[in-house]
Each structure stands twice: as structure tokens, then as C-alpha cells.
N, C-alpha and C positions, 0 to 999 in steps of 0.2 A: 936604151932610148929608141922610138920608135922614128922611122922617116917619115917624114911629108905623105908619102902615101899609103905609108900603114894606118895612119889617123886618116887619114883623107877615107881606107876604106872601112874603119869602124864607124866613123862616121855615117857614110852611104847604108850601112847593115845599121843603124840605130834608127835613121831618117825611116826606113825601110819597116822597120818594127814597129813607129812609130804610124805609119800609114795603117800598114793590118791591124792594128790595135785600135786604130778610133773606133770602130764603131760598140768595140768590148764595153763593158760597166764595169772594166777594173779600173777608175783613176787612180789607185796610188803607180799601178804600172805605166802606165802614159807619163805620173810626175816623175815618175823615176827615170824613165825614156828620155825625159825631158832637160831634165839634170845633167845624163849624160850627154846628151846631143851639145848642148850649152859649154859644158866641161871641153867636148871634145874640137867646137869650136874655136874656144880659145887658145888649145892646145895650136892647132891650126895657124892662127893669128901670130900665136908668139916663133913658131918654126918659120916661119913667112917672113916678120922680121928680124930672125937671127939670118937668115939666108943672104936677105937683101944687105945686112951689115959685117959680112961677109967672118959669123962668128960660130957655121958650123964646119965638120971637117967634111970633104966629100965623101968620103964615107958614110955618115951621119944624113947625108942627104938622098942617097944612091947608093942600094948594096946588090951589086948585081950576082946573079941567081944563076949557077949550073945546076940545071935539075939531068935526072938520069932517067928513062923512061923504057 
């Protein structure tokens, strides 16, 4: 399962696709863009209200990240 802001950031990378591609002559890629974005919205919507009805685990909301550099 993805958290709140892994959708939040495929999200922002579809929106993102979706901008450099208007002005292409591909519409099936744009619909497809489109699907996605839509899809990934409601994914969005439904994590939003499992949060608020207090039916993810924190974890599931927040996985925090020791990177090594």
C-alpha cells in the first residue's frame, strides 16, 4: 500500500506529464494521462477518508526514511 504522499507524488508526475503533453497530437496519451490522474485522485480521496476515520495504521500513513549518503 502506498502512503498519502506516494499518491500525492504520482499524482504531481502525471499532472506534470499531462501539462508537457498538451500541446503533442498523441490524444490516446493525454486519455491515458487522464485516467490516471482521475484514478490516482480518487485513490487520494479514499486515503484522506480512511485517515480521518481513524482506519489506517501509522505506519500506512508515514514511513519514515533513513537514507545513507
Amino acid at each position: 500500500m502506498d502512503t498519502p504522499g506516494n499518491v500525492i507524488d504520482k499524482l504531481m508526475t502525471v499532472n506534470l506529464k499531462i501539462y508537457y503533453n498538451l500541446c503533442s497530437k498523441d490524444r490516446d496519451k493525454l486519455c491515458d494521462l487522464n485516467l490516471q490522474r482521475l484514478s490516482l485522485q480518487d485513490e487520494v480521496s479514499l486515503l484522506v477518508d480512511k485517515i480521518a476515520k481513524n482506519q489506517l495504521k501509522a505506519i500506512d500513513i508515514s514511513r519514515p526514511q533513513h537514507k545513507t549518503y
